[in-house]
N, C-alpha and C positions, 0 to 999 in steps of 0.2 A: 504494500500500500504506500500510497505517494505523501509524504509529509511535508507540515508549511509549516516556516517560523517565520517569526520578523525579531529584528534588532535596530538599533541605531546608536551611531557612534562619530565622530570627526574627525579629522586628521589626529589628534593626539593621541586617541586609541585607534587609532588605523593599525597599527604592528597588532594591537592587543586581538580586535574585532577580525583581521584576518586570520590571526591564527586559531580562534574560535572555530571558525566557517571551518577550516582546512582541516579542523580534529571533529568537527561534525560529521563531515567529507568522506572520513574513515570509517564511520560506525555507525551513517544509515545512507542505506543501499539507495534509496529514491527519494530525496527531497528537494524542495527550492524554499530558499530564507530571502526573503524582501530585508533590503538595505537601505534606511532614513538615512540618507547620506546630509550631515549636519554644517557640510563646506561642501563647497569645489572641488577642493583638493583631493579629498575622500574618494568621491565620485569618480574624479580624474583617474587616480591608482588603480581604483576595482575594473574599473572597462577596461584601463593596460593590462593588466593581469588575467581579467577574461575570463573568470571562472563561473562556468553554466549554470551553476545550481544560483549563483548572486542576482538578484534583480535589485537594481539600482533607481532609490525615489529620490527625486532631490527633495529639500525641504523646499522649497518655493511651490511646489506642485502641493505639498500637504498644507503649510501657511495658510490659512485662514483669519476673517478679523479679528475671531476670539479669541485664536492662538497667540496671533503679536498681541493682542491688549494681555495675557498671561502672561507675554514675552517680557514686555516693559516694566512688568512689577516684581520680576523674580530671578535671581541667579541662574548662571549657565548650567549648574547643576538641576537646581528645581523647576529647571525649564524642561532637561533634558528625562526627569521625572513625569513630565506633565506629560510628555512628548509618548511613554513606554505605552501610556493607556489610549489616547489618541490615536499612533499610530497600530495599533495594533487592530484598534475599531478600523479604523480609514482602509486596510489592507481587508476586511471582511466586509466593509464596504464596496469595497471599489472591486473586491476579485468574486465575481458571485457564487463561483465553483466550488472553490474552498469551504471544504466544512467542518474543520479540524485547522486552529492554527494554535501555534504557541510561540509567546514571546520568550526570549533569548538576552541575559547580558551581554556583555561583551567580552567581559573578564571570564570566560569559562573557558575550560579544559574538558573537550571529551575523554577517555579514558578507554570505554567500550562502549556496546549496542546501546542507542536513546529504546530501543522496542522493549525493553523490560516494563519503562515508566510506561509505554504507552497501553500494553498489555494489561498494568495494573487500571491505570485509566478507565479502560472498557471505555461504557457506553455513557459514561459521567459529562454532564455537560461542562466542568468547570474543571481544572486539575489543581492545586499550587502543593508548595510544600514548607515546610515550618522549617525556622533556623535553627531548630533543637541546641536548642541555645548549651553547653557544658556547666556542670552548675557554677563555675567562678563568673560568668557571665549571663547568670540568668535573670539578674535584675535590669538588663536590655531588653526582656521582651517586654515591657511597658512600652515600648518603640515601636511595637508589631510583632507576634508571634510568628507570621509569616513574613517569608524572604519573597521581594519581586526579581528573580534570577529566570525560574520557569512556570508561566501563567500559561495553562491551556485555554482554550474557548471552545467550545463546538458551536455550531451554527444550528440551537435550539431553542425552544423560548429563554430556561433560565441562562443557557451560555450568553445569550445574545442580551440580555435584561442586567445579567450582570456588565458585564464589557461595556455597555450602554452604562449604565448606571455608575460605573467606574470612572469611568471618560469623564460624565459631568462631574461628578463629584475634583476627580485632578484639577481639569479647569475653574473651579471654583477655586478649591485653596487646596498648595501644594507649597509647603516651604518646611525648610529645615527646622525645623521647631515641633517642640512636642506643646499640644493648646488642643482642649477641648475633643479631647480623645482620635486626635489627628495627629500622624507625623509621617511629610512627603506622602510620597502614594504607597507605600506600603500599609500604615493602618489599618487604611479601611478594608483592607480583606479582611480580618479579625473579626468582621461578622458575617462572612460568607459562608463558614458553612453551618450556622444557625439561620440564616436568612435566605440560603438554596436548598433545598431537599437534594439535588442533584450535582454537589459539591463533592469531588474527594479528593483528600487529604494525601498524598503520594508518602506513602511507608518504607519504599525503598531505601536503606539507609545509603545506598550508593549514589544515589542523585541528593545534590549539593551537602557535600562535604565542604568546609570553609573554616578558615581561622576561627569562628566563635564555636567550632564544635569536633574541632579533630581532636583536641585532648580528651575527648570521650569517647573514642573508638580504639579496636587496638589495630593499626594500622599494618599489614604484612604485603610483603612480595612474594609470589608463587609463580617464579617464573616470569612469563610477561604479563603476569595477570595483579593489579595492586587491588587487595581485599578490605572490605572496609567489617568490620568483625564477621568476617565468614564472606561475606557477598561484595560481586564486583563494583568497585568505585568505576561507577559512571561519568559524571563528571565531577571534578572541582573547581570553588567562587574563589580567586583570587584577588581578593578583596586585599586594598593596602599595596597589592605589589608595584614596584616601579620599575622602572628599564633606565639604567644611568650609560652613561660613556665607557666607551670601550668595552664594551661588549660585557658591562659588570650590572648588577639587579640588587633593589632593597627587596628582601620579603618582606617581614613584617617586622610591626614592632613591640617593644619588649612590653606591651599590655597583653601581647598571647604567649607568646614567648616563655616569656614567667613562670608561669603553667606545666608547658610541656615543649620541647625544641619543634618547630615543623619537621614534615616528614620530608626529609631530604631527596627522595626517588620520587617524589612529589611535584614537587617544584624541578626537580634536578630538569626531568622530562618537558615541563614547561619552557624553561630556560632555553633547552635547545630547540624547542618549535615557534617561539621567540626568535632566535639568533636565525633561524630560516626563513622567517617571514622577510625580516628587514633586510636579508639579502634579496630576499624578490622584490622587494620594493626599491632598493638600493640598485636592482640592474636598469630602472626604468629611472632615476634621481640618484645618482652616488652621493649627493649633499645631503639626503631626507634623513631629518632629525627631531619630525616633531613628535613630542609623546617622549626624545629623551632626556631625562633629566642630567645637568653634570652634578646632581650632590642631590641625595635623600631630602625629600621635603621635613 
């Protein structure tokens, strides 16, 4: 079966957003992932590059009056938050076919097959999944229980009422702040699945593994296969990581740290689909350097 995602991202997560795509690439047989290309530049890279499964949107084509008047009152982040629920409607909007999509960070790592999650899925109009937060970090879920990394929709009444209902709600208030049991567009899943019958909860503990929750798994290598306590890591949210000069990366920092060290065959594997990305994009620009930092923020 033929799967849709969307993402979006800009030139600074260009390295990040293409090597997502490319480790998607690997571990489902037939998809296409729509691309909110957030520059020029973006846009420019992914058509040299030229890879089949990318559809390429510019934002001028999603831009709307509603969007710039949310544009004008909110950071590039909480814009590009406003933007996840938006374009994800806009994309089941505009493609009538689709009836199944899911949104995509851009900081992700496939690992193995996405068909596990979607298996678990079935016939659920809505998918997400919780930041199973580890307990030194469990006073963060006041922030959102659930993680916007992987949102499914089906094209049913509740997928389609939620998604809808999601969108206005981001448009309205979407900012780094926690007020009024809002924070960013993540919160308000927190009542989706008291408020969908047709909501489920993705159990897999291989889909989104991430700094706030790898020190509560026991993390092993079995060959090419990295297990997340018994079962395959699907993917992982590289949340915090950076890409500095010379070919050198900050993971994280010492708020997870602390805890328990990252899993170094983790990241190691990122690292280098990383280092091969920015060489495909370095054949079409040997100068291109946005997205690296010279020093840890």
């Amino acid at each position: 079966m033929k799967r849709y995602f969307c993402t979006l991202f800009d030139s600074n997560y260009l390295i990040k957003g293409l090597t997502m795509i490319k480790s998607l690439s690997d571990f489902c047989e037939d998809f296409d992932i729509f691309v909110l290309c957030m520059d020029n530049e973006t846009k420019f890279f992914l058509e040299k590059i030229n890879i089949s499964q990318i559809i390429c949107v510019s934002l001028s084509d999603v831009e709307n009056a509603e969007l710039l008047k949310a544009k004008n009152n909110r950071t590039k982040t909480e814009y590009c938050w406003t933007l996840a629920s938006y374009f994800t409607w806009y994309v089941m909007e505009t493609f009538k076919d689709i009836n199944l999509i899911t949104y995509l960070d851009a900081d992700l790592l496939f690992y193995s097959s996405v068909e596990p999650i979607f298996q678990e899925i079935g016939n659920s109009s809505i998918g997400i999944i919780e930041h199973r937060f580890s307990p030194a970090f469990k006073n963060l879920e006041i922030n959102g229980r659930f993680c916007v990394e992987w949102n499914t929709f089906r094209r049913d009444y509740e997928g389609i009422k939620c998604l809808n209902t999601w969108k206005e709600q981001c448009l309205d208030w979407c900012y780094y702040k926690l007020e009024d049991k809002r924070m960013g567009d993540q919160k308000y899943l927190d009542e989706w699945p008291y408020k969908y019958n047709n909501c489920h909860i993705i159990q897999d503990l291989g889909a989104g593994v991430a700094p706030w929750n790898f020190s509560r798994y026991e993390i092993k290598k079995q060959n090419s296969t990295i297990k997340i306590n018994g079962q395959s890591l699907i993917f992982y949210h590289f949340h915090q990581f950076q890409i500095l000069k010379n070919n050198k990366f900050f993971r994280l920092g010492k708020i997870y740290t602390a805890h328990k060290k990252e899993p170094e065959f983790i990241y190691k594997i990122y690292e280098e689909k990383i280092l091969s990305s920015l060489i495909e994009i370095r054949k079409i620009d040997k100068l291109f350097s946005s997205g690296i930092k010279k020093k840890k923020n």
